[in-house]
N, C-alpha and C positions, 0 to 999 in steps of 0.2 A: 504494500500500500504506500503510496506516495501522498509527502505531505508538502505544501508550498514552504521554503525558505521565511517566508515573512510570518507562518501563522506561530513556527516554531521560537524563532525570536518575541513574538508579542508577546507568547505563551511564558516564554523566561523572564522575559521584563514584568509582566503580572507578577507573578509568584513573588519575584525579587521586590517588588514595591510590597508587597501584604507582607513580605516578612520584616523590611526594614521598618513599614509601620508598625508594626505591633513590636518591635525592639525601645524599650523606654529610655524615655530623653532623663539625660544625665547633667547636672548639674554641680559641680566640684566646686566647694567655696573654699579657698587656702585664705585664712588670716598673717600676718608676716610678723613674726615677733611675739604673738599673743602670749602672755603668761597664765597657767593652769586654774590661778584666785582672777582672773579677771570673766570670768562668765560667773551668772550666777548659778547656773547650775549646778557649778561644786559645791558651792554653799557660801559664796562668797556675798555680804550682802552691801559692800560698799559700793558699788558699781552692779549696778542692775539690769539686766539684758532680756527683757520679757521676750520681745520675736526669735532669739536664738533659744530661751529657755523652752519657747511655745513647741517649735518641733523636736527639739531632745526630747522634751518628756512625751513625745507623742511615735518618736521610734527608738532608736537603740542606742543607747551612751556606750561607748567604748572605754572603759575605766582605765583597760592597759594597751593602751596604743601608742606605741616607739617610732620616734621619728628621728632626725641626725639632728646633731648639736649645735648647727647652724644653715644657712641658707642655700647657698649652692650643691652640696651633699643633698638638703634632704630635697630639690628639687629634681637634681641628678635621680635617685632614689624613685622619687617619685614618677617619675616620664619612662624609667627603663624597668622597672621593675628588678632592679640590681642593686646590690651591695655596693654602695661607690667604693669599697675598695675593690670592686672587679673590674672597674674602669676609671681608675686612679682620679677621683673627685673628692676622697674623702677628706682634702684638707682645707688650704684657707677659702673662703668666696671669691670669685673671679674681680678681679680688680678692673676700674676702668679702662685703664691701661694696659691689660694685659691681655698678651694674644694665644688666648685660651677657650676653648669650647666643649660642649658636652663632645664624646667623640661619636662621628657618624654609629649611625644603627636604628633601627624604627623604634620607633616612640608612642606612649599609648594613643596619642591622637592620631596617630598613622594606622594602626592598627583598627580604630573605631568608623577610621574614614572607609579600611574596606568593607565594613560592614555597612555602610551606608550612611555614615552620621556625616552632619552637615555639624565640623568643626571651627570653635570659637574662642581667640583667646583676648583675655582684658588683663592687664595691668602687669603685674612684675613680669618677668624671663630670668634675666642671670642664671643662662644656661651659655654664655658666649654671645658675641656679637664683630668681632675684628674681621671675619669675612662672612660673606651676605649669609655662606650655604649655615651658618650658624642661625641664623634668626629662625625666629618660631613660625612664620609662613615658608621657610623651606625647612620644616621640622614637623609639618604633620597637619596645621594652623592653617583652615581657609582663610581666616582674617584674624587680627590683631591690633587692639589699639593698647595702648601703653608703650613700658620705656623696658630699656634693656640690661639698664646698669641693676645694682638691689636698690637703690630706693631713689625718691628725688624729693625735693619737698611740695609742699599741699597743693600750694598755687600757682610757684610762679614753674613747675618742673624742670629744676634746675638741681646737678649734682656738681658739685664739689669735690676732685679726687687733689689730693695734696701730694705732690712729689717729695723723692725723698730729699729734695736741698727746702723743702719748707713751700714753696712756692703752690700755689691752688691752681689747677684745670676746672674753670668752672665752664659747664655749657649743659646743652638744654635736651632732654631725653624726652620727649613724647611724640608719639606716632603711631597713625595709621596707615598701615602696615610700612611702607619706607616714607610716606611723607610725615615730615614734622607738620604736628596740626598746632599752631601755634594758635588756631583760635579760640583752642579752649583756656587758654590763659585765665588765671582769676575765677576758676569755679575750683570747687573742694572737693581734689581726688577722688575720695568717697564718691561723694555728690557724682561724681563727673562718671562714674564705673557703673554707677547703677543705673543711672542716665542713660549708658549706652547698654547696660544690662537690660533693661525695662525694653527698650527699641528692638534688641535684638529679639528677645523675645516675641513682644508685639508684630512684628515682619516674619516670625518664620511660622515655614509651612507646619503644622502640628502634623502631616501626614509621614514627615520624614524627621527622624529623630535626630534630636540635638545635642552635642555636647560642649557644657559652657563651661570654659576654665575660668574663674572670677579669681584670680589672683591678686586680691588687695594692696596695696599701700600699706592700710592700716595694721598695726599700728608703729611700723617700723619708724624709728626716729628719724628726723629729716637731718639736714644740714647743720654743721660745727653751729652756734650760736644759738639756734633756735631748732630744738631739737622736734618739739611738740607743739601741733600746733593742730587747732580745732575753731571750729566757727563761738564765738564768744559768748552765744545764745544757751549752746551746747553746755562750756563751761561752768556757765553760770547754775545751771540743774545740780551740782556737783559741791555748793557749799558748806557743807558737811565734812569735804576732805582739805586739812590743812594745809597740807602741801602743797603748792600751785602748780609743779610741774605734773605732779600726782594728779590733779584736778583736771589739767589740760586733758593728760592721757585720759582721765574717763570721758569726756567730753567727744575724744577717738572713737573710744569704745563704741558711745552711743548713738555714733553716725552709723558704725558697720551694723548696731544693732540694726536701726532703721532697714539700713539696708536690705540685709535678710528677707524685713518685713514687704518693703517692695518688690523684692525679686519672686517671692512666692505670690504675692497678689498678680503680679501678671503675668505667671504659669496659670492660675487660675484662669483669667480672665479671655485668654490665649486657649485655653481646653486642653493643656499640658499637663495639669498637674497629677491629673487622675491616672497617667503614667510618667510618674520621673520619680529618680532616683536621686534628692539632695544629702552630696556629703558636708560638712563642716569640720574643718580642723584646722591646728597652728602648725606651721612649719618648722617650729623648734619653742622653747622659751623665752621668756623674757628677758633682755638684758636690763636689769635692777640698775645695777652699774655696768662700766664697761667705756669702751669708745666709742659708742653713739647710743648712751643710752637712751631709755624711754620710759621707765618709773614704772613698767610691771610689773606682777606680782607672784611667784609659782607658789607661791604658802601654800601647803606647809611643806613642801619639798626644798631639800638642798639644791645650790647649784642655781645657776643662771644659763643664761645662752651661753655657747661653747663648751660647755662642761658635760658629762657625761654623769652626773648626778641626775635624779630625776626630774629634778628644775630644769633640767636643760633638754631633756628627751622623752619627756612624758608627755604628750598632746593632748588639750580638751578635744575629742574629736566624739561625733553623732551622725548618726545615718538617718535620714526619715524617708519614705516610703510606702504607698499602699501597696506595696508589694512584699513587705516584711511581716512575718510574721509573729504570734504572740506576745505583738506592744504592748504597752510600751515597756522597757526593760534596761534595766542595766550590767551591760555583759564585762566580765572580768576573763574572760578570756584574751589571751596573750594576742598582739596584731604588729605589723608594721608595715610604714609605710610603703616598702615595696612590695605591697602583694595588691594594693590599690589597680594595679596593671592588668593582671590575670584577676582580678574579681569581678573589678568591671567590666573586663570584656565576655566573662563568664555570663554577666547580670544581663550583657548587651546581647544574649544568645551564640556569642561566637564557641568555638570547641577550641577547646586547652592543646591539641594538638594541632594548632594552627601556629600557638607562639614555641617559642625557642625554650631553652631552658633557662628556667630562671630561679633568683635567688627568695623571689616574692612566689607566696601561695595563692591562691584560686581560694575565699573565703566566703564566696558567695552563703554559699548552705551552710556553711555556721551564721554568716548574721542574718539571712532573710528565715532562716527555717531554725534557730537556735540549737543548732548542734556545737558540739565542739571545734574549737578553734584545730587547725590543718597544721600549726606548728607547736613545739613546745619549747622552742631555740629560738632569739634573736639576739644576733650579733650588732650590739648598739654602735661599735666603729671602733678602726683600728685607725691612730692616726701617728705613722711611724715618726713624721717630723716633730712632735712635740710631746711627743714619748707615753702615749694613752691608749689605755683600748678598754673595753668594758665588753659583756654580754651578761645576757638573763637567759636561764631556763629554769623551765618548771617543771618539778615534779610532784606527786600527786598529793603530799603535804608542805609541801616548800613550792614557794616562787626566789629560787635564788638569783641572786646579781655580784658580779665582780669585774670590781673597780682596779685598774691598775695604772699607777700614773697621775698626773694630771695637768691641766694647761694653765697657763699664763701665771707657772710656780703657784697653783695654788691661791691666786687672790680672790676668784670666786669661788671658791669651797664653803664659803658658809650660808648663813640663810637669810634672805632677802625678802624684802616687801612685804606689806599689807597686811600683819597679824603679827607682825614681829616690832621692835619697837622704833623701829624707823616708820611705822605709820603706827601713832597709836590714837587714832582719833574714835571716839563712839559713832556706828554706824550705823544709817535707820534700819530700822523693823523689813523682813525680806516682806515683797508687797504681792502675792500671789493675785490678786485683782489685775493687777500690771501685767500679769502673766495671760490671764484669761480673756483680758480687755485686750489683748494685743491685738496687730494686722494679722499676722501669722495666725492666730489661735483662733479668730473670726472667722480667717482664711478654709480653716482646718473644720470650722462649723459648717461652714456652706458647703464643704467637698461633701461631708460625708451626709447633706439633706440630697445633695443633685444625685452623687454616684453612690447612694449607700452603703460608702465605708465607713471604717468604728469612728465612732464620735469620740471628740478630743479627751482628752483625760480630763478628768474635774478635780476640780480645786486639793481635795480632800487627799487623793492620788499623788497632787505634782509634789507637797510637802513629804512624802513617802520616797517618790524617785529621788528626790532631792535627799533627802537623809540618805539613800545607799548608795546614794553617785559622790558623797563626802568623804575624803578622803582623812582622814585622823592620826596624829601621832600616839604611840600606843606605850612609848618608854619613858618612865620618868629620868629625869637627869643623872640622879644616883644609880641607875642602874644602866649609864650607857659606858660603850668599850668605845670610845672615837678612834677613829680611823682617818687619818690627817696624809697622803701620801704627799703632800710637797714637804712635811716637817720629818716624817720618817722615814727613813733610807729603805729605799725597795717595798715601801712597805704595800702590802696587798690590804683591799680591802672586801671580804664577802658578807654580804646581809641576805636576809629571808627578806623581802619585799610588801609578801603576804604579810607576816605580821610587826613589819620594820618600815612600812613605806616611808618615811622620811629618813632614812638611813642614818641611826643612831646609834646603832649596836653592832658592832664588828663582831664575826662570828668566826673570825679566821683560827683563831685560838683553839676551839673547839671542833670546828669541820674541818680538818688538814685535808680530807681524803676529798670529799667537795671542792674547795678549792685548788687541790690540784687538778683534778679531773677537768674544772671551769680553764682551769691555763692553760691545760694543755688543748681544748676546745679553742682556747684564741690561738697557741701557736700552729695550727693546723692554719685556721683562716689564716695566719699574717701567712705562710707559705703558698695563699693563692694571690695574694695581695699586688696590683699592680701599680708602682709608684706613683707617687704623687705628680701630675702635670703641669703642676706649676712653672711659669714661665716669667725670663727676665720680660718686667713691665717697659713699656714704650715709648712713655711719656711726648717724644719727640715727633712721632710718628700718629700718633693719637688726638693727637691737643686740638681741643675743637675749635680753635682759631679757624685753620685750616679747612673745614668743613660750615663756613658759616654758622659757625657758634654752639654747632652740635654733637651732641655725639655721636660718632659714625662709624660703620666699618673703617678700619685703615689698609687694608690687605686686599687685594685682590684675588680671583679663585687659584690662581700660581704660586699665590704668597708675596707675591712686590709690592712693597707699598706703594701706594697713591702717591703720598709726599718725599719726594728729594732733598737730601738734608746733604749740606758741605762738612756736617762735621759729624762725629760718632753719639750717636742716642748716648741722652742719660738716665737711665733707669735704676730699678730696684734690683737686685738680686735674690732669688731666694737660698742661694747655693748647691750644694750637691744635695740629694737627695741623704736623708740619716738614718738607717737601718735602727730598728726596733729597740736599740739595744739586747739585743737577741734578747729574746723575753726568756730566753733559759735562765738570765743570771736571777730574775726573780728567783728561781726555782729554791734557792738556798735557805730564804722565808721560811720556805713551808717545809 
């Protein structure tokens, strides 16, 4: 029997469109910097977040979600579904200046794009930029507005990189997709993201599924002098908190709340929402202190950004979904951020034997169907140049972690922000009304009248998620073993997690045979470990004089630069790369 050419094709193209439609639109929110006390649904009640609390308590908190200790890692992480120490990311953030990139390989928006998704990205990258095939529209990204460097400031989107004779590279990072859009000047990051989140949304076709990377700004610190900064309206909600830079940052806060609340009001409004799948999560810790800090807060976890304490790698992260089941809940089950790769494309309908092998798991069926988590290992980073590596496993009465090392000699090792006594201000009554009155949570009322899914959780409920999603220190001080690795020579540090989460109590003493087994599980990784790529910065070659005032590739797809210099670059070096200190000579500790 013979069939015409064209009925067989129309027949493929049907099927292919009913399948792509019924694949649900995905929406990824990354916050940049957020600290674990600044949502309230840890329990934090100085900074109040009703639209982000409205769908946590209405899908899945993720209590133990690992993510890398700072920016570039954990987006590296994030896009490949890899360990960046398997594709040598795992050290500092990509400098302006410097001619560094994620390395070629398909990326989850490439992967989503062959299944049909109509891909979208807003706001950060710092995955590379010095030659074009680096940018995120040749990285997987149908379109792209934002900057490329990690952060810029609010209004006027300008970065400041400072060379090493002192001198500042200031010039102007925003664009859609290679043109600078200089005419969004003067509106509020935030404001300007959802702006174009809200649009994107409203324009697209509901038939064909979406995936929006909403990569925030907020609430990563801006520019040397003025680190924080927020519409004054904002700040003023916030006099409760003494601090003013403290005040600023909530005033951050309360923009990305907003936001949230927008972005799910027109998925509603769009006939999205009754298929999508929104994540929310921080890309590392807050920096408390630091080189550009921003007054976050991870209470009551040690550690800040950079660090490998759980202040620095513990994530507020929430899944919501009508396609999850038995909400709302809060799952303690082990996660990291590299498995966001293979889940979603899991969640997108795609088959696990289409990706490569990877270091991230396929975790769809533990969080949509509350089975157990697919790992009981993650390897939080080995970072050979500044001599640290950390991992967590779990087992079935212990969630152990071990610490070894630590950066910047140990000045963030202790504990920072908002419960400690560098905020000690009284803060109001947490306002569960705030919660239920939200966009979000009204939002959440009309889905489930239209598409009769479960009605929101009620008041009585959210005070319950919220007591198990709190995370509590459990040692009193006379009973803690501290564990200081920049004051103690080699010293190791192992804690149960489960009943130590703020890492009080060194247990090295007692489990020799655990934390050997834990080291010898990092010397295995550091032996697949691919160095670090860091490269001498460019300064010369970079400066956005050169490019009218921007920041721009400076390489060409050859590698030549654009710009002719008569004399030799002056750049940074990072030096030779520093082997681990063979993490054998630990060994003698234990």
């Amino acid at each position: 029997m013979m069939f015409d050419s064209r009925i067989i094709v129309s027949l493929f193209c049907f099927f292919a469109n009913v399948r792509a439609s019924s694949r649900p639109h995905i929406i990824f929110i990354l916050a940049d910097d957020m600290g674990w006390n600044d949502v309230s649904f840890h329990g934090s009640d100085q900074i109040q977040t009703p639209n982000i609390d409205a769908l946590a308590y209405n899908g899945v908190i993720l209590n133990s979600h690992y993510v890398l200790p700072i920016c570039t890692p954990s987006r590296a992480s994030l896009m490949t579904g890899m360990y960046p120490i398997h594709n040598g990311m795992q050290g500092t953030p990509i400098l302006s200046d410097e001619p560094r990139g994620l390395p070629r390989g398909r990326l989850l928006p490439e992967y989503l794009r062959e299944l049909g998704y109509r891909t979208r990205a807003l706001g950060k990258w710092h995955l590379g930029f010095y030659q074009e095939q680096y940018l995120p529209t040749n990285r997987g990204f149908d379109s792209h507005l934002g900057y490329w460097n990690g952060f810029v400031s609010y209004y006027d989107y300008i970065i400041q990189s400072t060379r090493q004779d002192g001198m500042d590279l200031n010039g102007f990072d925003m664009r859609r997709n290679l043109t600078p859009a200089y005419d969004l000047v003067g509106r509020y990051a935030t404001d300007m993201f959802t702006d174009e989140a809200v649009d994107i949304i409203r324009t697209h076709d509901p038939a064909r599924p979406l995936f929006l990377y909403m990569s925030h700004l907020a609430v990563h610190a801006a520019n040397r002098g003025k680190y924080v900064e927020a519409p004054q309206e904002e700040v003023d909600r916030f006099q409760h908190i003494q601090d003013p830079n403290r005040r600023t940052y909530a005033g951050m806060i309360a923009k990305m709340d907003e936001s949230v609340g927008r972005v799910v009001a027109a998925l509603e409004e769009s006939g999205m929402l009754h298929n999508s799948i929104i994540v929310f999560m921080s890309d590392n810790g807050a920096p408390t202190i630091g080189t550009y800090p921003n007054w976050g807060s991870n209470y009551p976890f040690r550690g800040v950004k950079e660090t490998l304490w759980e202040g620095g790698v513990r994530s507020p992260t929430f899944v919501w979904s009508p396609l999850l089941k038995n909400t709302p809940r809060v799952s303690n089950e082990l996660y990291h951020i590299s498995d966001w790769l293979p889940t979603l494309y899991a969640a997108a309908g795609g088959h696990q034997s289409s990706l490569p092998k990877l270091d991230g798991y396929n975790q769809w069926n533990s969080i949509a169907e509350e089975l157990p988590s697919e790992r009981s290992e993650v390897l939080l980073n080995i970072d050979e140049v500044q001599q640290a590596a950390a991992i967590r496993m779990n087992s079935p009465r212990h969630h152990w972690k071990l610490v070894v090392g630590t950066v910047q000699n140990g000045t963030y090792d202790r504990y920072f922000g908002q419960g400690t006594n560098q905020f000690p201000e009284v803060n109001p009554p947490y306002d569960v009304s705030a919660v239920v009155g939200s966009r979000a949570y009204r939002v959440l009322e009309r889905l489930a009248q239209k598409h009769l899914t479960k009605y929101p959780t009620p008041s009585i409920d959210v005070l319950k998620l919220r007591n198990e999603a709190t995370i509590r220190c459990n040692y009193k001080r006379s009973n803690q073993r501290q564990c200081n690795p920049a004051e103690g020579q080699n010293e190791i540090c192992l804690y149960d997690v489960k009943s130590d989460p703020c890492e009080m109590n060194n247990l090295t003493p007692f489990y020799h045979n655990v934390a050997r087994y834990l080291f010898k599980a990092l010397i295995q990784y550091r032996q697949t470990l691919v160095p670090q790529l860091n490269r001498r910065t460019e300064p010369d070659l970079a400066n956005p004089i050169y490019f009218n005032g921007t920041w721009s590739p400076w390489r060409d797809a050859s590698g030549e630069p654009f710009v002719s210099l008569n004399r030799s670059n002056f750049g940074f070096d990072f030096g030779p790369h520093v082997q681990l200190a063979d993490l054998e000579n630990f060994e003698t500790v234990l």
